[in-house]
N, C-alpha and C positions, 0 to 999 in steps of 0.2 A: 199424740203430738208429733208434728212434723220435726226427726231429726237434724236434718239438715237446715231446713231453716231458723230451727229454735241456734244450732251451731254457726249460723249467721250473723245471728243477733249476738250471740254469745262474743264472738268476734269485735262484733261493730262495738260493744258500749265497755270492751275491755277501754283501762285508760291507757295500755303500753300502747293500745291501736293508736287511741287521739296522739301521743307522744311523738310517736314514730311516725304518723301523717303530717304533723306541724313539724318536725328535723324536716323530712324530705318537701314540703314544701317550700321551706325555708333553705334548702341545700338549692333547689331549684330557682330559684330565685337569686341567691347570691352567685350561682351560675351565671346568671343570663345579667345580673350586673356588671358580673366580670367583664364578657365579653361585650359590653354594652359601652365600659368607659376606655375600653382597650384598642378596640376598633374604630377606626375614621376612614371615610373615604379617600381618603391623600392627606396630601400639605397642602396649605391653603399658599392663595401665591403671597400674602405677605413672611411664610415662613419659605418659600424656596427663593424669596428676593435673599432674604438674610443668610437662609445657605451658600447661595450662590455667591454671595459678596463674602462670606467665609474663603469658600473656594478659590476664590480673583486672591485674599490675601495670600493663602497657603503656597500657591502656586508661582507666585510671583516671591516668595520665600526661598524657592526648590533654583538654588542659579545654575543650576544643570537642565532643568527643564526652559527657563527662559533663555538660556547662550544656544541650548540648540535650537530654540524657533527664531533666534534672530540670526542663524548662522544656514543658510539654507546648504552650505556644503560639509557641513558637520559630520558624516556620516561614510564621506568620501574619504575614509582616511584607512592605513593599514588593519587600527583597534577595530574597525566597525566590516571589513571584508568578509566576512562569515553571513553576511546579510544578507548579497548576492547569492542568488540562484535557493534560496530558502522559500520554501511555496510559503512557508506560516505570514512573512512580510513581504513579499512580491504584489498585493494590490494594496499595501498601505500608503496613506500620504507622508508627508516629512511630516506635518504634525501629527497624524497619527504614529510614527514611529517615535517621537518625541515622548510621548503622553506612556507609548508600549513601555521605553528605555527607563524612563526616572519618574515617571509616574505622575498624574496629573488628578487633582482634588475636581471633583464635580460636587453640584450639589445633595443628589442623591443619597453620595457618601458620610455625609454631615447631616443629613438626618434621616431619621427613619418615623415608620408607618407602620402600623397592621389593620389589614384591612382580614375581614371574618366573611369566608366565601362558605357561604352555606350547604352549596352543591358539593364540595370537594369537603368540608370537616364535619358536617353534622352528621352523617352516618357512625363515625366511629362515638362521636360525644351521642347520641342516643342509645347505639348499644350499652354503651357505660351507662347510660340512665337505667335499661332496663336488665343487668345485671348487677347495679344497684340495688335495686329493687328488689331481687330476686333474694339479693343477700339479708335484705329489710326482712323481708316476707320469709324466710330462712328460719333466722330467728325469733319472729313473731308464732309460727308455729311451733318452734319447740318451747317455746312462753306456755304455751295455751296447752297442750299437754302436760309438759312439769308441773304447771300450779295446780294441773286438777287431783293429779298422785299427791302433789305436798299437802292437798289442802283436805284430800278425803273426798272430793268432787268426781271423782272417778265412779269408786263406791259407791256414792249415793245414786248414781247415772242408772247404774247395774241394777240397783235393787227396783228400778221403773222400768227399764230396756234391759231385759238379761241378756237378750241377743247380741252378742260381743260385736258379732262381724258387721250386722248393723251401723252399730256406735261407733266403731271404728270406720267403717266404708264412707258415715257422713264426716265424722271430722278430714280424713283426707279431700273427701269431693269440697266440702266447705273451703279449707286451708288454700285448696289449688283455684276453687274460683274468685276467690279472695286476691289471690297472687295476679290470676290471669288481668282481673279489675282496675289492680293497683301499676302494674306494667303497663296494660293500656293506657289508662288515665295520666301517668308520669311522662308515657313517652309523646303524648299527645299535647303535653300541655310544654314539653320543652321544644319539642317543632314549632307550637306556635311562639313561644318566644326566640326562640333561634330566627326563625322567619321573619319577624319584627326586627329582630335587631340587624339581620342582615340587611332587610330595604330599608332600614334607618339610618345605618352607619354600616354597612359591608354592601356584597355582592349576594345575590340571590343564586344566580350562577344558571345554569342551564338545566332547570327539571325535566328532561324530555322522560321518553317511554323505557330508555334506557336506562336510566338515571332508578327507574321504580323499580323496573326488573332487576338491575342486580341489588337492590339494598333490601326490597322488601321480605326477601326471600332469608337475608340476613336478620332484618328486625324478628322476624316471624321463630328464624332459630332459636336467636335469643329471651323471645319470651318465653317458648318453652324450655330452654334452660333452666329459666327463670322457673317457672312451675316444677321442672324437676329439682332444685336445689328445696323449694318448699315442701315438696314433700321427702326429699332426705333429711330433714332439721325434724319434722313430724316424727318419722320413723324413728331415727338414733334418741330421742327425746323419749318415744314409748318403750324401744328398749332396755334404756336404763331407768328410766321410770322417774327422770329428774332434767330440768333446764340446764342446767350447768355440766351432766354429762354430754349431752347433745351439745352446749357450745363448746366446750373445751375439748373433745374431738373435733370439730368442725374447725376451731382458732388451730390447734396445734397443728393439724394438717398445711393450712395455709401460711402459718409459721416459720416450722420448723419442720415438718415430716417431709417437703415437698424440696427443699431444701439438703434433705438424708438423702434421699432418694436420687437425685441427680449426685451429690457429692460419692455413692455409693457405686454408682451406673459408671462416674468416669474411672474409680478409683479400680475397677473390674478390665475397666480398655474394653468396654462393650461397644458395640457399632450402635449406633441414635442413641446415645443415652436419653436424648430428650422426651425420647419414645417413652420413659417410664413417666413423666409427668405430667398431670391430669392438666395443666395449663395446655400444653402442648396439644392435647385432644381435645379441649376447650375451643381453643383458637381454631383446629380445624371443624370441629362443626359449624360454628356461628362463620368463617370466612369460604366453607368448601371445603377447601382444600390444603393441605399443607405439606412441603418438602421436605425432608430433613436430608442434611450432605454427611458423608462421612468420607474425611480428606485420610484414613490407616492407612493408607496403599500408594507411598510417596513414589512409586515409581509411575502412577498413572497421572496423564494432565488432567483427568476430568474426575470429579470424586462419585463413588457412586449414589443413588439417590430413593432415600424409599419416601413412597406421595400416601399421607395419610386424607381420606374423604371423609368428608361429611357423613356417609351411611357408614364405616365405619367405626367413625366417631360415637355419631349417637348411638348406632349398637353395645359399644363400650360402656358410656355416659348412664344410657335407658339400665342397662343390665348390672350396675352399680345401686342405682336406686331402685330397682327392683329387686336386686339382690335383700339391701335390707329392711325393705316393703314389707317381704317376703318375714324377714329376721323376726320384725315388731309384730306381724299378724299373728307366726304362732305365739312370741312369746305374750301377747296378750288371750289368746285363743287357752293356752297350755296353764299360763301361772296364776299362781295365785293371786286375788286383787288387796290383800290383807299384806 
């Protein structure tokens, strides 16, 4: 029997799978309603007649802005000499200075619009897709490891395939092509509704070659993130040999530990505290690159600057999850399966 694929199947007809794929389709979808009843392409001209007719009352309210547009020497007086030789008002009109002084109601101001540009916001709401994802796929793998230690399922595997490294090397390959699957498919299917809702009701925006180059290179990170957070939930899962060690290390981190950890860093007077939080090197893998300032040094104007990369990062990232790749191999290699 073909491991890997029997651990395919194994996968597909769990029911936390169907669970977890109708939340996230259903997360995707009330997504893309959101931005579907939120977004318009402007005001329509019977709401900027009405603005506008707002504005004529307010304005006409304001007796400091209407005495100085009926007073064209208003400005000609001792209170107002500061004016003179000021570059900020030297090419303005009397009305424009009018509107600067006491403020003048447009329609604009009286209502508002969002309009949903797809060029400028869909990169960051897809990486969310597929760190989403990742975090699904997270815990769907340490699902499928715990149950089979709670359930004896391990054991019985063994007694057919004794070959550990086997059984263990397909549920990773499984778990990860599962992830990679699920990432593609999610982040595919929120472009296409992002894309719909922008030429429906936003702006599509400019996709040039530009546009692909720098984002794709980001999507691409993030899906392997995504594959690395699934197989650190896999791993911490065979270590302790239970689903709820593996999440409650994984929650508490994200919690509370990440949280220590910076309150720890500042309470030190350490230079980048940010440096110790795996957010921090998050962000710089999937964006490049990332700066961190440290202003200690109040006699200088300029704070010094350490730039964490991408190859850095993921060397970090990679060497974390291979750290306890590593953990779960032997401890399943070494311990006992009883």
């Amino acid at each position: 029997m073909n491991l890997f694929k029997a651990e395919l199947r194994r996968i597909a007809r769990r029911r936390l799978t169907m669970v977890f794929g109708i939340v996230a389709a259903a997360g995707l979808l009330v997504l893309a309603a959101v931005f579907w009843f939120t977004s318009s392409k402007g005001p329509t001209e019977a709401e900027l007649a009405d603005a506008q007719a707002e504005a004529d009352r307010l304005n006409e309210e304001n007796y400091e802005y209407e005495e100085c547009l009926d007073d064209e020497a208003y400005f000609e007086t001792e209170e107002y000499s500061f004016i003179e030789g000021e570059p900020y008002y030297e090419d303005m009109s009397h009305d424009e200075l009018c509107a600067d002084m006491f403020g003048m109601w447009t329609a604009e101001d009286l209502i508002y619009t969002y309009t949903f540009d797809f060029a400028a916001e869909s990169p960051l709401i897809l990486i969310g897709v597929a760190i989403i994802a990742g975090l699904v796929m997270m815990m769907l793998a340490s699902s499928l490891i715990g149950a089979e230690w709670s359930s004896g399922g391990m054991a019985n595997l063994l007694l057919w395939h004794p070959n550990r490294m086997k059984v263990w090397g397909a549920k990773l390959g499984a778990a990860a092509a599962v992830c990679a699957a699920a990432v593609v498919v999610s982040m595919l299917l929120a472009f296409g509704l992002l894309y719909v809702i922008a030429a429906a009701r936003g702006e599509v925006g400019d996709l040039d070659s530009g546009w692909w180059n720098e984002n794709l290179e980001k999507f691409a990170r993030a899906g392997v993130l995504s594959v690395g957070m699934t197989l650190l939930g896999a791993s911490l899962a065979m270590l302790g040999r239970h689903t709820a060690i593996s999440g409650g290390i994984i929650a508490g981190y994200l919690i509370v530990g990440d949280m220590l950890v910076r309150f720890a860093a500042m309470a030190l007077e350490m230079a980048y505290p940010e440096r110790l939080s795996l957010y921090t090197w998050v962000s710089a893998w999937i964006e490049g690159r990332v700066e961190l300032f440290d202003w200690s040094d109040v006699s200088s104007d300029q704070p010094d600057i350490m730039v964490i990369t991408s190859s850095e990062a993921g060397l970090l990232l990679g060497g974390i999850v291979f750290l306890f790749a590593a953990l779960a191999t032997w401890a399943f290699k070494r311990r006992d399966v009883a």
